[in-house]
C-alpha positions in Angstrom: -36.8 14.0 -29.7 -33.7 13.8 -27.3 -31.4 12.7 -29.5 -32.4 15.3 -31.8 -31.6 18.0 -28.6 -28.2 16.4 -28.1 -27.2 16.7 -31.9 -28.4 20.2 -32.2 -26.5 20.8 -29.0 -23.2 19.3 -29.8 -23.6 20.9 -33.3 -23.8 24.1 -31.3 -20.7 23.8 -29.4 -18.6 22.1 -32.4 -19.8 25.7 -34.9 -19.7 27.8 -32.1 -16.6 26.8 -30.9 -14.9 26.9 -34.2 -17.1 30.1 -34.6 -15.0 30.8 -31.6 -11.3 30.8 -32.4 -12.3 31.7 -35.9 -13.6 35.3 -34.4 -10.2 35.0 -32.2 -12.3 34.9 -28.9 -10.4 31.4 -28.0 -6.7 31.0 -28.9 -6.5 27.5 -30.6 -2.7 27.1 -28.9 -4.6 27.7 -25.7 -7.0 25.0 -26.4 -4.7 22.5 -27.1 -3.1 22.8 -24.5 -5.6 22.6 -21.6 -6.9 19.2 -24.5 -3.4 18.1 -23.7 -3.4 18.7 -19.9 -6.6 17.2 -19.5 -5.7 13.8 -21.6 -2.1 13.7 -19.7 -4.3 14.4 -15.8 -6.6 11.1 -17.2 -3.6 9.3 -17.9 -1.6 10.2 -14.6 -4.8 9.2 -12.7 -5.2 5.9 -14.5 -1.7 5.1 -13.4 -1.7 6.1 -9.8 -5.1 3.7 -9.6 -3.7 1.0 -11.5 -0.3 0.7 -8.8 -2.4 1.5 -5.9 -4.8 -1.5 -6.8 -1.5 -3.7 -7.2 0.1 -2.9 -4.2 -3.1 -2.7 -1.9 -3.0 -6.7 -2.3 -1.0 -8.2 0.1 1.9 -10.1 -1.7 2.9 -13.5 0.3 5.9 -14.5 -2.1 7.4 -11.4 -2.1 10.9 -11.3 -0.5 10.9 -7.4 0.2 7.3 -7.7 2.1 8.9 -11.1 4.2 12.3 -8.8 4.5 10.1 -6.1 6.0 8.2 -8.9 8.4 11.1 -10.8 9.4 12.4 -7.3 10.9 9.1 -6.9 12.5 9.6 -10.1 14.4 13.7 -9.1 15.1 11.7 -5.8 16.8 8.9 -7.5 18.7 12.0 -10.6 20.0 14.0 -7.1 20.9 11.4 -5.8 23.3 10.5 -9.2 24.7 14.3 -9.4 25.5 14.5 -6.0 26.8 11.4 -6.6 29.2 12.8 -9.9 30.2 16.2 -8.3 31.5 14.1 -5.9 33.3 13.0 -8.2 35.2 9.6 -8.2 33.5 8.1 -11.4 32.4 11.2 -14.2 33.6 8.7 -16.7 32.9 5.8 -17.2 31.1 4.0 -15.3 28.1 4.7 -11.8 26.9 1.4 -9.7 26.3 0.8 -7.4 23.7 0.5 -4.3 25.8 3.7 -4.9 27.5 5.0 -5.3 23.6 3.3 -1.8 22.3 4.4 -0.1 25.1 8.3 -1.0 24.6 7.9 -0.5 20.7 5.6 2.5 20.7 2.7 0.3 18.5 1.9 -3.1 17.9 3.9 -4.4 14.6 1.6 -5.1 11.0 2.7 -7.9 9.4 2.8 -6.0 5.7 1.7 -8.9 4.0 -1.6 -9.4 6.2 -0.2 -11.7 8.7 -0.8 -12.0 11.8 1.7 -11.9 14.6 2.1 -14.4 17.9 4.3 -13.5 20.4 5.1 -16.7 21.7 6.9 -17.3 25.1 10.3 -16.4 26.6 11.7 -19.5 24.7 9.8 -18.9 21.4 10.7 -16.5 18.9 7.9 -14.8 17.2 5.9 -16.3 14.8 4.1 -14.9 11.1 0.5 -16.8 10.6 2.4 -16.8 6.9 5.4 -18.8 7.8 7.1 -20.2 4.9 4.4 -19.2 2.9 5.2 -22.3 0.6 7.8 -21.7 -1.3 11.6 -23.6 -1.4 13.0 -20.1 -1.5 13.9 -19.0 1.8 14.1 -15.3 0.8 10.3 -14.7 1.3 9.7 -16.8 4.5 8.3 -14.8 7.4 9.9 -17.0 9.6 12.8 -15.6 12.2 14.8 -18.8 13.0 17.5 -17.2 15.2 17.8 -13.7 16.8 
């Protein structure tokens, strides 16, 4: 019985639509546009999901996300520097509020990292590190400043 219902219904729009443009109520140019519109607005959205899922994921071999962490660790070894020749912190370990408040906001590894600040005689450090590779383009590593 419902299947019969859905037939007779899309029966009903199929005639009545041709019924439609045939009595010049609907202007088939009209109607393939918006058809057009609505298959290129599927498509567009498709896309857009498809790159967002891909770039959500953090990428550890990727030399422009390391790029973009190694200056995240230049920035967080600039502040400890800057609170050092203050006179802040000669000796001892850096804290991350002292950090935020000299940057602004704490640094985000892009990559999903995690960030240590180390001492005054440490540099920063990535919980990615060398992330495995030979290639010493996508290391999150800062070996000098």
């Amino acid at each position: 019985m419902k299947s019969l219902l859905k037939f007779s219904l899309v029966v009903t729009v199929v005639v009545g639509g041709g019924l439609a443009i045939w009595l010049g109520f609907l202007d088939p140019e009209w109607l393939r546009a918006k058809a057009k519109t609505a298959v290129y607005q599927t498509k567009d959205a498709a896309a857009h999901l498809a790159a967002e899922a891909t770039t959500s994921t953090p990428r550890l071999n990727s030399t422009s996300c390391a790029a973009d962490c190694r200056a995240n660790l230049r920035r967080i070894e600039a502040a400890k520097r800057a609170l050092q020749s203050r006179g802040q912190f000669a000796t001892g370990s850096f804290t991350w509020g002292s950090i935020e408040r000299e940057l602004g906001a704490r640094p985000v590894c892009p990559c999903g990292g995690t960030y240590s600040l180390g001492n005054t005689q440490m540099l920063p450090q990535c919980s990615i590190a060398g992330g495995g590779t030979v290639d010493t383009a996508d290391d999150h590593v800062l070996k000098k400043f």
